[in-house]
Every structure is written in structure tokens, then in C-alpha cells.
C-alpha positions in Angstrom: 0.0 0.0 0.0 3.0 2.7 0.7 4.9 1.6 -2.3 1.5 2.3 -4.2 0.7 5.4 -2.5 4.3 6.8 -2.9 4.6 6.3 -6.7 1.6 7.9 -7.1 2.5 11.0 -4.6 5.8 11.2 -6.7 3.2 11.7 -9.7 1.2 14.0 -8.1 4.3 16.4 -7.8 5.1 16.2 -11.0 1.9 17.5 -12.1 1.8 20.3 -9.7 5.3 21.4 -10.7 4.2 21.3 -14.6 0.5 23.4 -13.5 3.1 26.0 -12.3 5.4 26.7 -15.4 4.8 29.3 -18.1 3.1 28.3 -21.3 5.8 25.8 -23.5 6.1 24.2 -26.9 3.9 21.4 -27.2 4.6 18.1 -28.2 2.3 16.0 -30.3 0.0 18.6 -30.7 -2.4 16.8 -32.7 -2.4 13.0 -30.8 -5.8 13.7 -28.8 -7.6 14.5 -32.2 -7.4 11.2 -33.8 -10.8 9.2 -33.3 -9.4 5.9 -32.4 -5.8 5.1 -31.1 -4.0 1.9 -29.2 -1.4 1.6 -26.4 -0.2 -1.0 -23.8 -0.4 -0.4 -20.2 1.7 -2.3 -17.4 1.2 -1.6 -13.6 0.8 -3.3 -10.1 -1.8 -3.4 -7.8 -3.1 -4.9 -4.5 -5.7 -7.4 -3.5 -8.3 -7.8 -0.9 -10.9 -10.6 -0.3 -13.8 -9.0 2.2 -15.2 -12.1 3.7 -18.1 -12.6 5.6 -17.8 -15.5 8.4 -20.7 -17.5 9.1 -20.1 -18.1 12.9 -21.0 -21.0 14.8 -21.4 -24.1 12.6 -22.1 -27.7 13.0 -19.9 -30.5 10.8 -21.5 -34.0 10.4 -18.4 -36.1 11.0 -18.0 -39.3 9.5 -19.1 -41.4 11.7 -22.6 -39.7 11.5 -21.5 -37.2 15.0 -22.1 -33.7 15.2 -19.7 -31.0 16.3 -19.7 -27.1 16.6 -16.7 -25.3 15.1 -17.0 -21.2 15.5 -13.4 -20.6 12.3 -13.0 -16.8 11.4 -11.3 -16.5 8.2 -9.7 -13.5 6.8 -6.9 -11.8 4.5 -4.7 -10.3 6.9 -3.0 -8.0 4.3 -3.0 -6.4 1.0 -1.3 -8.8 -1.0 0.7 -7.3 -4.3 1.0 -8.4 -8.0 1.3 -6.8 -11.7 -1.2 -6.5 -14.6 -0.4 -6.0 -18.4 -2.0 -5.4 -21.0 -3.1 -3.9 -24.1 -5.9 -0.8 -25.0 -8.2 0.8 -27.3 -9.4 4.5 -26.9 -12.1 6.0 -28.5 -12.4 9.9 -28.8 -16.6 11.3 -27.8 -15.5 15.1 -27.9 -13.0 17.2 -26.4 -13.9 16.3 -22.7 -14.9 12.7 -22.9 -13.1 9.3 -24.4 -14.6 6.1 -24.2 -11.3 3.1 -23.3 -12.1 -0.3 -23.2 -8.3 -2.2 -21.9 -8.0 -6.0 -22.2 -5.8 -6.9 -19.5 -4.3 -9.6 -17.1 -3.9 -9.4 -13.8 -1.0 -11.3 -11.7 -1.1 -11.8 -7.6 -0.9 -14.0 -4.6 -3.9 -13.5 -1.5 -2.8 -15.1 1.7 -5.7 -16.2 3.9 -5.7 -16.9 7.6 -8.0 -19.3 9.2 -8.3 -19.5 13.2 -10.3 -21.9 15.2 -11.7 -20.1 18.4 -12.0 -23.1 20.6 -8.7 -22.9 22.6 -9.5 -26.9 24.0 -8.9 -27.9 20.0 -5.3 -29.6 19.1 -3.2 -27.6 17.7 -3.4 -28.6 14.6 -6.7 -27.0 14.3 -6.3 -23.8 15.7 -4.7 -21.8 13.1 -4.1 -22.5 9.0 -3.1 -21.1 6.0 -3.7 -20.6 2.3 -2.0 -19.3 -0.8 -4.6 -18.2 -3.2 -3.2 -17.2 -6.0 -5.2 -15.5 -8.7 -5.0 -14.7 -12.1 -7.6 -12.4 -13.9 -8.4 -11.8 -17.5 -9.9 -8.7 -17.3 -12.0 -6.0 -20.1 -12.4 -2.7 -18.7 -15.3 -0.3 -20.3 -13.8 2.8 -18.8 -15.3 6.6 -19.5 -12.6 9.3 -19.4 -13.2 12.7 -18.6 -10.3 15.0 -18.9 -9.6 18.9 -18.2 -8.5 20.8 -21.1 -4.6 20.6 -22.3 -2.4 22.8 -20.5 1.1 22.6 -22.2 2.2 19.0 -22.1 0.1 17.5 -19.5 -3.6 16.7 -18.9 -5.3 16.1 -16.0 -8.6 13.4 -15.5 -11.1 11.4 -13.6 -12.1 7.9 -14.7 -15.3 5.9 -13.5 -16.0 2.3 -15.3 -16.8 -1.8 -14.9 -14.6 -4.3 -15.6 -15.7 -7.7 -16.2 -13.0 -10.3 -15.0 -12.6 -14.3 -15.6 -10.6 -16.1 -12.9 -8.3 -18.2 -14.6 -6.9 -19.7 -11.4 -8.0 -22.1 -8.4 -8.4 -25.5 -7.4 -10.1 -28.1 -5.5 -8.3 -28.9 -3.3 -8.0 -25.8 -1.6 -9.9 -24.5 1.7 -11.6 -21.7 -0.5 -12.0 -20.9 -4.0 -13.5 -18.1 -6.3 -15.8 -18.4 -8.7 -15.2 -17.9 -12.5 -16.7 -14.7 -13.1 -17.0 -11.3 -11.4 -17.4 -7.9 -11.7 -15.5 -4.5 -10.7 -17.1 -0.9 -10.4 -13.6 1.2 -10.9 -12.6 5.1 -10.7 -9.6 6.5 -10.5 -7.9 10.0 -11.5 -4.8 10.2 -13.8 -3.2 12.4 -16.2 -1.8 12.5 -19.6 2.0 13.5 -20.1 3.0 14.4 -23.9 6.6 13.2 -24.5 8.0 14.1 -27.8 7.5 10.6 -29.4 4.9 9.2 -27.1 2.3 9.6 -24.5 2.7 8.2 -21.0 -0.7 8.1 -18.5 0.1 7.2 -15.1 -3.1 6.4 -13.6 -4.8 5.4 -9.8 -7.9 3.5 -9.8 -9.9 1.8 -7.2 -11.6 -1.8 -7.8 -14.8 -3.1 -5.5 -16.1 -6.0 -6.6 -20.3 -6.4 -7.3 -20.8 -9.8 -6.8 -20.3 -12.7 -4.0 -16.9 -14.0 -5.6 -16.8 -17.3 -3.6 -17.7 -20.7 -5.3 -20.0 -21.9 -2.5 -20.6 -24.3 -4.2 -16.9 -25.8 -3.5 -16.9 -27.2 -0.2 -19.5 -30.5 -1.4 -16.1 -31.1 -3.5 -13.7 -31.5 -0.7 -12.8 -34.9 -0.3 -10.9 -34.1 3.0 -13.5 -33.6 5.9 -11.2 -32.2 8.1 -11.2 -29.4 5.8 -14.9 -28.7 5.8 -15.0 -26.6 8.8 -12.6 -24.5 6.9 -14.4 -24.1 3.3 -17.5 -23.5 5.2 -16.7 -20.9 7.5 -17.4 -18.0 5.5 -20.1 -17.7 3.0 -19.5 -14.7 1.2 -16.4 -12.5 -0.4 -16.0 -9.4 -1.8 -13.1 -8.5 -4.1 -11.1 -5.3 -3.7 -8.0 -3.7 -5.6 -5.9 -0.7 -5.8 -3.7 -0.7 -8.8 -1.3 1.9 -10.1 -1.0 1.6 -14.0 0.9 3.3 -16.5 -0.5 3.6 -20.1 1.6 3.9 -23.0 0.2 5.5 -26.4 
């Protein structure tokens, strides 16, 4: 999160020294008047899963016995990771540009279970898991930017991005479904270089849908897991991702 935070402050500078100098040559003059153009973007980012645990819960063992098992499960950090990819902008009017950005995103959640009955061995008291996660992503994005002033250009961002998880398995504690959906905005701002334009931009991701296969846990073949997988019953997604575009 500082990383993240401190890039973008360094950014943030930069802009505020350039809204302070005297009016310059520009460069490309005539990029932001084409209708359609293409670029790449790379960045990194960091994940969150917001999970909602269930409580007290009662696991059918198997030898037909009932026990109570109160598990709270959480990420206990934002994790890191990367994206790439490619886009496509499309110019409204002066103000607005329409960007969809096909894109694939890279990262690692750790998740921390804990078993609140202290009298339980200690083998149940406290696990782990690496959920890593890898996104194919399609942002619709809207752009609205401030008029051109010199060689920079200020803007706010608000979109969805439809994702497909490419990642998970069964034999995990958790998994995420296939599909889900992100409600982004960010700001940014466009920096004219002599042969290219660079965008560094900081957007916010909150997922719209329950992103946990609930479905999962009837797949477990290890019962001792079950208390586990079935400890939470719902899970919101959540990123922060710095991203620089190239065009």
C-alpha cells in the first residue's frame, strides 16, 4: 500500500510542478484528435478478499456425530502483483473518451483461518492458504479529462470491468468463482513526451458480486477441511492498482 501510495504522490508532484510553469512548446500537438488510437499499459496493484464468516457451525463427521466449530477466516493484508496489458481509446469530444483495456492481472492473496475453541489440538487452531489468482480482465472505462495545459492533462475515470478467474483449485480451503465484476474510478493524467504519450493512472476496484464458489466445499474430499471451506459464506473483491499507459 505505501509503495502504491508513494509512486503515485511522486506523480502528483510532478503534475503540480508542470500546472506551475509558463506556457511551453507542445509536443504531439495533434495526438488527442485522432478518433481511435491503441497503447499497452503495465502496472501493479493490491488485492483484498472481504469475507463474511458465518459463525458457529455444525460438521456432520464421519461417523454420523455432530460438532460445533466457530473458524474466522480473513486476508490479513493487502497482497501485491502486476497486470499487463493492451488498449483501445475512443475519442466522444473534447472532454470525454470512451477506453475499453483487455488486461491480465497477476497476484498472490494469503488467507488466515483460526479456530476459536482454545481446547482444540493444535493442529486446528490456526491455517493457511495461498490463493493465488490470475484475472483476465476487459475494462469499459469513461474518461473525462480537463482541457490541455502545455504538455500534461489532468482526468477522472469511472467504469466496470468484467473479469474471468483463470486460477483455483479443489483442493483448496476456499475458491473463487469464475466470473466477477468491478465498479472502478480513479484519476490520472496524460504526459505528452516528444515521441509518445505516457498516463500514469490510480484506480480503485470493489467488486459487485459474491466472488466465492459456495458451491466448492460438497467437492472437498478431506472432511477435516470442511470446517474451513465452510466458514465463510460470502467474499468481496477489492484492488488498488497503479497503471501506466503507453500510447
Amino acid at each position: 500500500m505505501k509503495r502504491i501510495l508513494c509512486l503515485f504522490m511522486l506523480s502528483l508532484l510532478v503534475i503540480r510542478v508542470a500546472c506551475g510553469q509558463e506556457r511551453t512548446v507542445e509536443n504531439r500537438p495533434y495526438t488527442d484528435l485522432r478518433k481511435f488510437h491503441f497503447g499497452i499499459l503495465v502496472g501493479t496493484h493490491l488485492q483484498d478478499l472481504e469475507f463474511n464468516n458465518v459463525g458457529p457451525q455444525l460438521i456432520t463427521n464421519a461417523d454420523g456425530t455432530q460438532q460445533q466449530y466457530v473458524i474466522t477466516c480473513d486476508q490479513d493484508r493487502w497482497d501485491d502483483g502486476f497486470n499487463v496489458g493492451v488498449l483501445g481509446e475512443l475519442r466522444l469530444n473534447r472532454t470525454f473518451q470512451f477506453r475499453i483495456a483487455p488486461a491480465m492481472y497477476f497476484g498472490t492473496r494469503h488467507i488466515s483461518f483460526h479456530n476459536m475453541d482454545t481446547s482444540a489440538p493444535d493442529s486446528m487452531l490456526a491455517r493457511n492458504q495461498t490463493l493465488k489468482t490470475a484475472y483476465f480482465s476487459c475494462a469499459l472505462d469513461l474518461i473525462a479529462a480537463s482541457a490541455r495545459f502545455n504538455n500534461h492533462r489532468p482526468y477522472v475515470m469511472v467504469g466496470l470491468n468484467p473479469v474471468i478467474n483463470l486460477s483455483g483449485s479443489n483442493d483448496d480451503y476456499l475458491k473463487l468463482k469464475r466470473y466477477d465484476l468491478f465498479l472502478e474510478a480513479g484519476i490520472g493524467c496524460d504526459f505528452y513526451l516528444p515521441f509518445f504519450k505516457v498516463r500514469p493512472e490510480l484506480k480503485f476496484m470493489y467488486g459487485l458480486t459474491n466472488s466465492l464458489d459456495t458451491d466448492h466445499a460438497s467437492q472437498i474430499r478431506d472432511r477435516s477441511m470442511l470446517p474451513y471451506a465452510m466458514s465463510v459464506n460470502k467474499a468481496r473483491s477489492k484492488m488498488i492498482a497503479l497503471t501506466f499507459y503507453f500510447e
